[in-house]
N, C-alpha and C positions, 0 to 999 in steps of 0.2 A: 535657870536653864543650863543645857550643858554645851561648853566650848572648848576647843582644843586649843591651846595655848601653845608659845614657841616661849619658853621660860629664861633661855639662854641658848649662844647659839651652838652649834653640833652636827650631827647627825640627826636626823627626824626622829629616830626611836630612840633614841637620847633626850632628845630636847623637847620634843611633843606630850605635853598633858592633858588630860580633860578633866575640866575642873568644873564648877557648879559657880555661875557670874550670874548677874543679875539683869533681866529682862532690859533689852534695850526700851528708853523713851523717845517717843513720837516730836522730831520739832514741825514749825511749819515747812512744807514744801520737800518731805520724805514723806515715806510707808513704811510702816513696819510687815515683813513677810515671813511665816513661817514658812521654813525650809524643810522640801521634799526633797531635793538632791543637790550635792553640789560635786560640782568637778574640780579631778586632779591634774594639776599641770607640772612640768618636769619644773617650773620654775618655784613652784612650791617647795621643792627640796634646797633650789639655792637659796631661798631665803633663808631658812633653817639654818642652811649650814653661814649665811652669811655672806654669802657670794654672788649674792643678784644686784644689778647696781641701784636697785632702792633699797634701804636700808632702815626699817620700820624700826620707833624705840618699842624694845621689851616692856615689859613681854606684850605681842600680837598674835592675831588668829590670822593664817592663811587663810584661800579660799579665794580666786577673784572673779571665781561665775558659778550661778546657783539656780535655779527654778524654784519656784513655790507659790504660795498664794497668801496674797495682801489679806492681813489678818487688822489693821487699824491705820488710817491715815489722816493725816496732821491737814490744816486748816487750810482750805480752798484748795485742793485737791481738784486736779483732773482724772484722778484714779479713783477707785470703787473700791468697795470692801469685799473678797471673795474671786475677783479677778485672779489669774493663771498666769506668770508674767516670769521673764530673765530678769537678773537683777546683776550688778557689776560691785558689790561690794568693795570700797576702798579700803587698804591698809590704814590703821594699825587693827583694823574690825573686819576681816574679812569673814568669807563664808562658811569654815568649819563652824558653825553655830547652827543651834534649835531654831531661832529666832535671829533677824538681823534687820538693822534699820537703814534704810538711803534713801539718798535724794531722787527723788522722780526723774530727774535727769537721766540714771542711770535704772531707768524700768520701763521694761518692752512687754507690752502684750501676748500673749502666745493664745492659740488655738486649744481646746478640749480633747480634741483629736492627739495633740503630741503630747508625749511620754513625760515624765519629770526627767527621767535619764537623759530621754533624746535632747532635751530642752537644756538642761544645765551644759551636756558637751555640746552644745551648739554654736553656742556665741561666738566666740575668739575663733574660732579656729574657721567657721565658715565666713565670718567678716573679713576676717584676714585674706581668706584666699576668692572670694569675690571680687571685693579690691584689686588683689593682684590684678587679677587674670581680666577683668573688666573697667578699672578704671585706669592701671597703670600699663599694663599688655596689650589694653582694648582686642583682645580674643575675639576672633571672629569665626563664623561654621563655614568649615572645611578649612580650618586650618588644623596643621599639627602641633599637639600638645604635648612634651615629651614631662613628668612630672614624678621628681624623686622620691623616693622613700615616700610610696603610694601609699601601704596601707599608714601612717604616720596617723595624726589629730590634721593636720591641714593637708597632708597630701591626699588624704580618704576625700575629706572636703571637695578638692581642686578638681580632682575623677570625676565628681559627679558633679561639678558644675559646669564641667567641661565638657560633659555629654550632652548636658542639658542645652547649649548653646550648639552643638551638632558638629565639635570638634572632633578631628581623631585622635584617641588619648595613647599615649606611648606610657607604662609607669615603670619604674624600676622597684625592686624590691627585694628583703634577703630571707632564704630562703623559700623553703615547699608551702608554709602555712600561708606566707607573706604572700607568696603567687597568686595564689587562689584569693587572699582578700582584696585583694587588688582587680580580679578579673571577676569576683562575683559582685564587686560596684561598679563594674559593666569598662574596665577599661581595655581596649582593642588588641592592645600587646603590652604584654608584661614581662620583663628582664629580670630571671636572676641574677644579682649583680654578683654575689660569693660564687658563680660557676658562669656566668656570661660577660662578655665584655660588652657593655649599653651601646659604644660608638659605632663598631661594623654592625652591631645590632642596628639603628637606626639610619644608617648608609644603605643599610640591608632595604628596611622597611619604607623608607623615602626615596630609592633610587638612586641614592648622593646626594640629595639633594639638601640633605637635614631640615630640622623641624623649625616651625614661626617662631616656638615660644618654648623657656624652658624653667621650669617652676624648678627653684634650688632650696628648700630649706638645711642645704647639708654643710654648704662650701668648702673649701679644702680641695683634696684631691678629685673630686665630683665635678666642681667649678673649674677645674682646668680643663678636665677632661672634656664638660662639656662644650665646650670653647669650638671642640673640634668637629662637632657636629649640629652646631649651631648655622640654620640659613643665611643664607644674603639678604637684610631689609631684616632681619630674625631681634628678637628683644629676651634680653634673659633676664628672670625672676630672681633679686637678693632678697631672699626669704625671711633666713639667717643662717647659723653656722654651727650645727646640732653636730657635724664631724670633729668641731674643733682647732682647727685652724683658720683664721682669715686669708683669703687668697689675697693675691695682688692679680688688678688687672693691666696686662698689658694695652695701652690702647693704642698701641701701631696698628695692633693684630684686630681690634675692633672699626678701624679706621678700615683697614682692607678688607673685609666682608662687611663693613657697613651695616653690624649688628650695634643694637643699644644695650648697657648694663644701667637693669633700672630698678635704683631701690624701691623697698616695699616696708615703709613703717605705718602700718594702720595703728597704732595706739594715737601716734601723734597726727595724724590725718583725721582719729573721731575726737579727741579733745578741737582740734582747729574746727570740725564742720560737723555738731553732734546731729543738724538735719538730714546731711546725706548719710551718717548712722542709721538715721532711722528708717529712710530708703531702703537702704540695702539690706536691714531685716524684715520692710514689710515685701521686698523681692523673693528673701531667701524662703518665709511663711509663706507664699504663695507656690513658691518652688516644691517646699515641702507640702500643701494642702493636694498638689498637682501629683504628687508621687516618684517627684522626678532628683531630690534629696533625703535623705535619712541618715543622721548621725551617727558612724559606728561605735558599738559599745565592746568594751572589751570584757570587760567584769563589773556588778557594783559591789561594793565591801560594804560590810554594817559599818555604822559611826564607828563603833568601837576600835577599828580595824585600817581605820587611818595612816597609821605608823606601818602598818606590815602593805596596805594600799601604794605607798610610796614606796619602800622598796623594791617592788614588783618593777612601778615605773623605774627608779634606777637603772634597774639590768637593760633597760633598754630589748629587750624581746618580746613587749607589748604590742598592739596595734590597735587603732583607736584612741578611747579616750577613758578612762576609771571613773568610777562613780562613787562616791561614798552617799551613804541612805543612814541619814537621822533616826 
């Protein structure tokens, strides 16, 4: 079969090859699934270049979420053969592969109805923002939702499950395309941030009053800002810090509006509690059987097309999520 290897580290069309490896084997208590799609994530490229803080030995196959269909499984097996399913592929064997093998642990059933595309961007990124916004924000309908870098992999997410629960969604976003993908996943009011300023924007649209909740994957300058139009009793989302700077927070300032700053690390929340994992994907598949989620795609690239796939990502003027197709 053919895998895309990281040989050394670099830049991704540097260091990225696809080479011809051998069919992974079946132990007990995995599946093997052959791969219909797998998704690209920006943290794919740190790996490559070496700068993610896990550090797989060479040479490894990125890839840490995939759709496909169980093609063989290892002894006493609660999985079937032919089954439709997400799969969470661990380094150093990730999902740039034909074929990949893991532990049932890390395999969700999906529906016939969803796409392989929709299915591989779906995982991470609407677990992640589930989480937030309902186990750690506990969001409630008719609150305000103000939620950054909308059209983003989690902030498309956040939109429509913020709808779905009958919040008012506030999103920010840059640019003309950016707008639009933002207001065509139904969010109520969209900010351009390179031509509008989000704060009297949302003073505007809440009367002063600012929003319950505010979903940050950016921090940095975003995080301060948002500070300033954050409610009284209000809770902000640390998503992470795609801007690039770590903010400091002052907590005088959170002490006198009596807002909370409250992390958001779903990786180590589904390692601690892989049952409420599974929760929250058989929530999000009913979400989606309902019509009320769909994961935006921005493009899929052929296998072959990996290296120039990530670059795309790089530039950061994507929106959604890239697909590479085996």
């Amino acid at each position: 079969m053919r895998s895309w290897k990281v040989t050394r580290l670099g830049e991704p069309r540097d260091v990225l090859e696809l080479l011809e490896t051998e069919r992974p084997e079946v132990k007990v208590g995995e599946v093997l699934i052959e791969v219909e799609a797998s998704s690209l994530n920006f943290f794919d490229i740190l790996l490559c270049q070496g700068k993610y803080q896990e550090k797989p030995p060479l040479p490894f196959t990125p890839g840490a979420e995939i759709s496909g269909i169980i093609c063989e499984v290892g002894g006493n097996s609660g999985l079937k053969v032919g089954q439709r399913v997400i799969a969470t592929p661990p380094l150093p064997n990730g999902g740039l592969s034909k074929f990949v093998s893991v532990s049932e642990d890390s395999v969700y059933v999906i529906p016939d109805s969803m796409s392989a595309s929709e299915a591989a961007g779906m995982f991470i990124t609407y677990q992640t923002s589930y989480y937030a916004l309902f186990y750690r924000a506990k969001l409630q309908k008719g609150e305000v939702l103000l939620i950054h870098a909308g059209a983003g992999g989690v902030g498309s997410a956040a939109i429509q499950l913020g709808k779905a629960i009958g919040a008012k969604v506030i999103a920010t976003a840059g640019g003309r395309e950016k707008v639009k993908v933002c207001k065509d996943l139904g969010a109520d009011v969209v900010i351009d941030y390179t031509s509008e300023d989000f704060v009297s924007t949302v003073k505007k649209e809440t009367n002063g009053r600012g929003v319950d909740v505010i979903y940050d994957p950016v921090g940095g300058d975003v995080f301060d800002r948002s500070r300033k139009c954050i409610a009284f009793d209000g809770r902000i989302l640390v998503i992470g810090f795609a801007g690039g700077r770590i903010p400091d927070a002052p907590v005088n300032h959170a002490l006198v509006k009596n807002y909370s700053i409250v992390g958001v690390h779903w990786g180590l929340f589904a390692r601690k509690y892989p049952e409420e994992t599974r929760k929250i994907h058989d929530n999000i598949v009913n979400l989606y059987n309902e019509g009320a989620v769909r994961p935006l795609i921005y493009k899929e690239f052929p296998f072959e097309n990996v290296p120039d796939a990530l670059e795309v990502l790089a530039d950061r003027k994507t929106y959604g999520k890239l697909i590479a197709i085996p």
